[in-house]
C-alpha positions as a Markdown table, in Angstrom:
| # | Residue | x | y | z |
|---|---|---|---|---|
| 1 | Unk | 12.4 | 1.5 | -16.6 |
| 2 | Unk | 12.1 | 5.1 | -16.0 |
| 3 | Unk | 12.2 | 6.0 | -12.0 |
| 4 | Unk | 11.9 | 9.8 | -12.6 |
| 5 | Unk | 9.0 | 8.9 | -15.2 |
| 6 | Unk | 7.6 | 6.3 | -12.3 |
| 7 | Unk | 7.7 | 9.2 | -9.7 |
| 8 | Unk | 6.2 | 11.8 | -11.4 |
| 9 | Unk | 2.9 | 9.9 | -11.8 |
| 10 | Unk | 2.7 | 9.0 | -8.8 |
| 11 | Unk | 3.2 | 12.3 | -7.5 |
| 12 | Unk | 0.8 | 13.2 | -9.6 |
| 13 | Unk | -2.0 | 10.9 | -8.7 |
| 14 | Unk | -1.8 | 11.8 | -5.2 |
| 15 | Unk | -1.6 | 15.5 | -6.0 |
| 16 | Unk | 1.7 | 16.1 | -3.7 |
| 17 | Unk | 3.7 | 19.6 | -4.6 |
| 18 | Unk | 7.6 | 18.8 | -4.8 |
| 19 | Unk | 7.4 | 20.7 | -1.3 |
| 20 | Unk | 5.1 | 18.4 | -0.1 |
| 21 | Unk | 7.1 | 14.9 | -1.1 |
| 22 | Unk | 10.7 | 16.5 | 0.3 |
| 23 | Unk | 8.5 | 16.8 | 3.5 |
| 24 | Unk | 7.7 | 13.2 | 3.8 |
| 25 | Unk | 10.7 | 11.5 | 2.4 |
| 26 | Unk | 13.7 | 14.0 | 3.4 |
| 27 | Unk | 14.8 | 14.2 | -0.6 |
| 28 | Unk | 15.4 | 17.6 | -1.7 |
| 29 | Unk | 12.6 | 19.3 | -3.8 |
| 30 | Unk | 15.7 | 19.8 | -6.3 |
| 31 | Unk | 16.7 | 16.0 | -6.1 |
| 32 | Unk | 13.0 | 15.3 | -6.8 |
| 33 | Unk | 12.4 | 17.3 | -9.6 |
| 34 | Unk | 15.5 | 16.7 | -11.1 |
| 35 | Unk | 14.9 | 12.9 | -11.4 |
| 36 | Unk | 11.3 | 13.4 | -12.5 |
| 37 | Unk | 13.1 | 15.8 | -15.4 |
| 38 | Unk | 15.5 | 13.8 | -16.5 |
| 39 | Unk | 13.5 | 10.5 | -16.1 |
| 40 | Unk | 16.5 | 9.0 | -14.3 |
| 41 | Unk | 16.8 | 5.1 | -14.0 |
| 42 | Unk | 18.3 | 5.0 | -10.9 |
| 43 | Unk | 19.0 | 6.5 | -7.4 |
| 44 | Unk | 19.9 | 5.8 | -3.9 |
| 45 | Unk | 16.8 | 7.6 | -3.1 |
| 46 | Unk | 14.9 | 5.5 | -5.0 |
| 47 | Unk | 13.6 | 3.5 | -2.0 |
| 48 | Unk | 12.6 | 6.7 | 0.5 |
| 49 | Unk | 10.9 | 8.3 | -2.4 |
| 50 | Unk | 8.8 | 4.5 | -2.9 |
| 51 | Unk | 7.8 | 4.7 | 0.8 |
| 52 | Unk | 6.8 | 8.3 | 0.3 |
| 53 | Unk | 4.4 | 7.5 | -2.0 |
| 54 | Unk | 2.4 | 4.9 | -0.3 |
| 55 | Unk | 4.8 | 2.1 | -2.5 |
| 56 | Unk | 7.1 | -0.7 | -2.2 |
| 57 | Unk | 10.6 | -0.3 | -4.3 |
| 58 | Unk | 9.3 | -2.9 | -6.4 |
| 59 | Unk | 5.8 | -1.3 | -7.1 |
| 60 | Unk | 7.1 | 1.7 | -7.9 |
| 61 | Unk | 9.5 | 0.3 | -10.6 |
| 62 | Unk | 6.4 | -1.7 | -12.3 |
| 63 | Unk | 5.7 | 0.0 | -15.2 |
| 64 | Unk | 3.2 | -2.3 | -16.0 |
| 65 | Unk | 0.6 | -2.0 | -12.9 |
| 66 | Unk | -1.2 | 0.9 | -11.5 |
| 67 | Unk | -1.3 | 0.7 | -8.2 |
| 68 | Unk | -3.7 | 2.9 | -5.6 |
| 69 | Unk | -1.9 | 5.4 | -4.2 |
| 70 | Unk | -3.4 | 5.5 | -1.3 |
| 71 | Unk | -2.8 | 2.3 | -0.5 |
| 72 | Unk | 0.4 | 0.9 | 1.7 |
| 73 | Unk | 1.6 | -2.3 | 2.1 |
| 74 | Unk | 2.7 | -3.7 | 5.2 |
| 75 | Unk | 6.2 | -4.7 | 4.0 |
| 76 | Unk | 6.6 | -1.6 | 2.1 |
| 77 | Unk | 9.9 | -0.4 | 3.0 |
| 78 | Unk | 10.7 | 2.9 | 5.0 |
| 79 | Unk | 7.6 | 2.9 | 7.2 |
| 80 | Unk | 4.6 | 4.5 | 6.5 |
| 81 | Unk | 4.0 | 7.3 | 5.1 |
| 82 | Unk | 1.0 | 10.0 | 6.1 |
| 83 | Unk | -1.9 | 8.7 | 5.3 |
| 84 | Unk | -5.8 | 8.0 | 5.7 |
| 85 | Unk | -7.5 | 5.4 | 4.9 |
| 86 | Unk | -11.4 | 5.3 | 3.5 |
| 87 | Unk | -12.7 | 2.5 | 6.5 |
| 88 | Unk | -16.2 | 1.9 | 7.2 |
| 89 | Unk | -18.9 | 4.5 | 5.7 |
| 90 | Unk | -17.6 | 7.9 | 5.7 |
| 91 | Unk | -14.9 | 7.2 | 8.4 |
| 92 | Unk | -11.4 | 8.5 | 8.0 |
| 93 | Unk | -8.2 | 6.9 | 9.4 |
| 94 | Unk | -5.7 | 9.2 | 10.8 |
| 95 | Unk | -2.6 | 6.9 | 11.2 |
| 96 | Unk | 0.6 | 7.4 | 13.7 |
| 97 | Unk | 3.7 | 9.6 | 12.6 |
| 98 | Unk | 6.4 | 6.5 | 12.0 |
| 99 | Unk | 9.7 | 7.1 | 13.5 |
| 100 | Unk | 11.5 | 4.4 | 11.3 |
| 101 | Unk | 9.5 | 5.2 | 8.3 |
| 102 | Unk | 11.7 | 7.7 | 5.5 |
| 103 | Unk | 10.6 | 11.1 | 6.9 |
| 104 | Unk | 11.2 | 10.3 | 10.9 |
| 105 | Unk | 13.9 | 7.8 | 10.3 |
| 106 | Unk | 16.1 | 7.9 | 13.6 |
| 107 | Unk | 14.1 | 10.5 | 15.5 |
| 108 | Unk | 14.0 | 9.8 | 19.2 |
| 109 | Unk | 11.0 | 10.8 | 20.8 |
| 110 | Unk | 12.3 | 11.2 | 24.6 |
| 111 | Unk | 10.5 | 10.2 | 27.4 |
| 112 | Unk | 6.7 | 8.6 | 24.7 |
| 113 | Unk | 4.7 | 6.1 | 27.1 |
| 114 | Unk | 3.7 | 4.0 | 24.3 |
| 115 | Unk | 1.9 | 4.8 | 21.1 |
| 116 | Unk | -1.0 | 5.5 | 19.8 |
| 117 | Unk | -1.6 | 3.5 | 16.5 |
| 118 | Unk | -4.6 | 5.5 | 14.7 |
| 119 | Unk | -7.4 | 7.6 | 14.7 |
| 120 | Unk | -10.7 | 6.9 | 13.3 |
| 121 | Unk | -13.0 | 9.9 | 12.6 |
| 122 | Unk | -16.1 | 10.9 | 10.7 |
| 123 | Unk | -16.1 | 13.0 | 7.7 |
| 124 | Unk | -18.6 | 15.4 | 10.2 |
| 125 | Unk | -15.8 | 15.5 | 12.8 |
| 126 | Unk | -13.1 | 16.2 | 10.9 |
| 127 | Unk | -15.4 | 19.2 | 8.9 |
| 128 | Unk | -16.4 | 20.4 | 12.5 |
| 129 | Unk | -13.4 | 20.4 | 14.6 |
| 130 | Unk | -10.5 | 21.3 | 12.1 |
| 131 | Unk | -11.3 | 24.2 | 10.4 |
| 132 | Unk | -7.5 | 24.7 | 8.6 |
| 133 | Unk | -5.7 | 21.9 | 7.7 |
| 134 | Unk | -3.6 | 21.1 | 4.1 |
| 135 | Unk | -4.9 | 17.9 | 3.6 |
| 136 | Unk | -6.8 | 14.9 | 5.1 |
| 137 | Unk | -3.8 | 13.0 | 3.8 |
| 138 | Unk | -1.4 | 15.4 | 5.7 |
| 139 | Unk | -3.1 | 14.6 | 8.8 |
| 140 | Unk | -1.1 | 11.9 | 11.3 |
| 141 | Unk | -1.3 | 11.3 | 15.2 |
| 142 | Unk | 1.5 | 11.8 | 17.5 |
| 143 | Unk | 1.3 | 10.3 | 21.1 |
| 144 | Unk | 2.5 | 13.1 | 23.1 |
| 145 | Unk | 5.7 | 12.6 | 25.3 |
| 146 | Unk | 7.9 | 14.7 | 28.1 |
| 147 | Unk | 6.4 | 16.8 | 30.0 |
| 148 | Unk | 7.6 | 20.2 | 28.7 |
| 149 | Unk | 4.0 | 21.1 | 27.0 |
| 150 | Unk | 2.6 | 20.8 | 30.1 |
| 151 | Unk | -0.3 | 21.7 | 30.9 |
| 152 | Unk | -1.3 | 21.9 | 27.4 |
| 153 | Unk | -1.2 | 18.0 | 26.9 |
| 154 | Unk | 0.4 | 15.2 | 29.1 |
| 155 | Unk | 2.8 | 12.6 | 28.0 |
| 156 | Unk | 0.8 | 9.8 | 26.6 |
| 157 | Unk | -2.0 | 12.3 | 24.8 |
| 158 | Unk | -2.7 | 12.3 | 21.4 |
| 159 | Unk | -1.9 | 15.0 | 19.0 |
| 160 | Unk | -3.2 | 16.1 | 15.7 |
| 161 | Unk | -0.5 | 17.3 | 13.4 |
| 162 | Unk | -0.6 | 18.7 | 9.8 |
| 163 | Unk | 2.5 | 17.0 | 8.1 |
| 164 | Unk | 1.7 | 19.6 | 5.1 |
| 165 | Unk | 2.8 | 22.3 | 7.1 |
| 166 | Unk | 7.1 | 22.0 | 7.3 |
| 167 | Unk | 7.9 | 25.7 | 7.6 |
| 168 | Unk | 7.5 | 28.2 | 10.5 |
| 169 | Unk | 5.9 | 31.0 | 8.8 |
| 170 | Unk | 4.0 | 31.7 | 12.0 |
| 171 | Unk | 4.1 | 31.3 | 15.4 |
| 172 | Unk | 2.5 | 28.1 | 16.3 |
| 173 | Unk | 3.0 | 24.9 | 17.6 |
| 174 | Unk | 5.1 | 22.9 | 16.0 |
| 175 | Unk | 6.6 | 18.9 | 15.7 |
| 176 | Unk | 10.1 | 19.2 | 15.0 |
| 177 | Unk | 13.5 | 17.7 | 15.4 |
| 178 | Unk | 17.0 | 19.2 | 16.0 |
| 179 | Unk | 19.8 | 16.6 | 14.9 |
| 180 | Unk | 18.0 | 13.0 | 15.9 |
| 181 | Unk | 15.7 | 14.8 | 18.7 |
| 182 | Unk | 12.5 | 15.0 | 18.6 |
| 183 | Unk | 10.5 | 18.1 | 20.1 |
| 184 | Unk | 7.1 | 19.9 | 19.8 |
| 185 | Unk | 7.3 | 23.3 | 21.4 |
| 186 | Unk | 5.9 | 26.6 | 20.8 |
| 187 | Unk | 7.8 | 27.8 | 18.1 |
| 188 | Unk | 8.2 | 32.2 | 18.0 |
| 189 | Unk | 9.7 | 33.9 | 15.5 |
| 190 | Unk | 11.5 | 36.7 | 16.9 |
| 191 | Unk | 13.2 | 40.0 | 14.1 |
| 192 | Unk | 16.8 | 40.9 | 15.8 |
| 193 | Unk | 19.5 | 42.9 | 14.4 |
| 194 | Unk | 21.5 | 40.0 | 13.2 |
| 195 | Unk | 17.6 | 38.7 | 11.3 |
| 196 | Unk | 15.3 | 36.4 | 12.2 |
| 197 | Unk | 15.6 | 33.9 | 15.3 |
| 198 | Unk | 13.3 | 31.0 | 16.1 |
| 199 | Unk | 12.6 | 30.7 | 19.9 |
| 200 | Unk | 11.0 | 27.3 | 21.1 |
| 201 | Unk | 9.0 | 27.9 | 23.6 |
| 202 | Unk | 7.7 | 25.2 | 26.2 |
| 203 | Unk | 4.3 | 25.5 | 28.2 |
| 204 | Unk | 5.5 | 23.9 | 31.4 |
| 205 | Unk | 7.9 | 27.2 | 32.8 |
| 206 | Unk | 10.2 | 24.5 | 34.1 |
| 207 | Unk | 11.7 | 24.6 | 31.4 |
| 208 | Unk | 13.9 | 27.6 | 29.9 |
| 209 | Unk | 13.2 | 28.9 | 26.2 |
| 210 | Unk | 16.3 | 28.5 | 23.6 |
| 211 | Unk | 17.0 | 30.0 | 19.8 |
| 212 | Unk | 17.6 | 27.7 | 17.0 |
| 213 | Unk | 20.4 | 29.0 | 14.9 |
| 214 | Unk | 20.9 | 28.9 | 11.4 |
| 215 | Unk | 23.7 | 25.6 | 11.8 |
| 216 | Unk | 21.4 | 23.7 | 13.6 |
| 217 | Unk | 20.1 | 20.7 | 12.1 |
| 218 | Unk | 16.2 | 21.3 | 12.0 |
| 219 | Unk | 13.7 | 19.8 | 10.3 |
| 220 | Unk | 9.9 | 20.8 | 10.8 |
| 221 | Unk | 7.8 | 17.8 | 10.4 |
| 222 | Unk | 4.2 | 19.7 | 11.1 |
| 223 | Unk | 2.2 | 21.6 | 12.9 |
| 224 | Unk | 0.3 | 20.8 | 16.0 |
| 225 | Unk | -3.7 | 21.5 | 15.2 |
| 226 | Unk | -5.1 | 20.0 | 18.2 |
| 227 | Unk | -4.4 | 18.1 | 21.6 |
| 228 | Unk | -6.7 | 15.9 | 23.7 |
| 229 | Unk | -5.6 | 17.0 | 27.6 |
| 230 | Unk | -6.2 | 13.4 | 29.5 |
| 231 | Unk | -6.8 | 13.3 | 33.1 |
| 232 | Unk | -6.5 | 10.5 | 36.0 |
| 233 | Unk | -9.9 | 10.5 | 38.0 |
């Protein structure tokens, strides 16, 4: 059995950059491409990479089956991973951003009234409404939560991110985490003397603006390409 062999085809047949896996399973784009290189056997990041790629451990170890990529069992371990899934007709699945799946594993989401599972869309609405996106497999839901974004969205909303997106290489909105916190903000880069700073921004001017330094723990999960706003009548 070769794992790097196993996840280079996979890769492949979902057309992921080494970029785009690190982004969805937390393994280094050198970690990645060094297994696939040397067609390693093993690795303790064998299992995050599986989930990654739509696959249980096991199914990604078969040599001997070709299994969808697209598709994801619901035992596979790590969560799932972004996704959409071909439903009815034309319709497109947009599925939830997992928290306990390999690339949100232990992010807390402060202050989330529940979740929204999925999105079901046309091929129409998704053509009409999101003009600049990676990739329909990129695309996940987050269920807004806090109320720092306000009046942008309210806690409870749903959110359209881009999971393709994982660097801020323009100001935007962005889904995020700093150590095991989970934030979306308005993210600003700012030039300084000392370089570049980051400055998350909230909508709601409760709240104070703050820098994210170079030794902070940040990863960039996506970028925020549309809200739904709800209101009480």
């Amino acid at each position: 059995m070769a794992l790097g062999k196993q996840i280079r085809r996979y890769r492949a047949a979902l057309g992921l950059t080494l970029e785009q896996l690190e982004a969805r399973t937390g393994v280094g784009v050198g970690t990645i491409a060094a297994l696939e290189g040397r067609d390693s056997e093993r690795s303790k990041y064998a299992a995050r990479l599986a989930a990654g790629l739509g696959l249980s451990l096991e199914q990604l170890l078969d040599e001997s089956a070709q299994y969808p990529p697209d598709v994801v069992l619901a035992d596979a371990g790590g969560g799932e991973p972004p996704r959409v899934d071909h439903g009815a007709g034309d319709d497109l699945r947009i599925p939830r951003f997992d928290t306990g799946g390999a690339m949100g594993a232990g992010v807390e989401l402060r202050d989330q009234p529940g979740v929204i599972q999925s999105l079901r869309v046309s091929q129409e609405w998704l053509h009409k409404n999101l003009r600049h996106y990676t990739a329909a497999a990129n695309l996940c839901v987050v269920t807004g939560f806090g109320d720092s974004m306000r009046p942008m969205y309210n806690p409870g909303d749903p959110l359209l991110v881009d999971l393709g997106v994982v660097k801020a290489e323009v100001d935007g909105v962005f889904f995020f985490r700093v150590g095991n916190e989970g934030f979306i903000k308005r993210l600003q880069r700012i030039p300084s003397a000392q370089g570049l700073l980051i400055r998350a921004k909230s909508e709601n001017t409760k709240y104070d603006a703050w820098d994210i330094t170079e030794d902070m723990d940040l990863q960039i999960f996506g970028r925020v390409l549309k809200v739904w706003r709800s209101e009480d009548l």
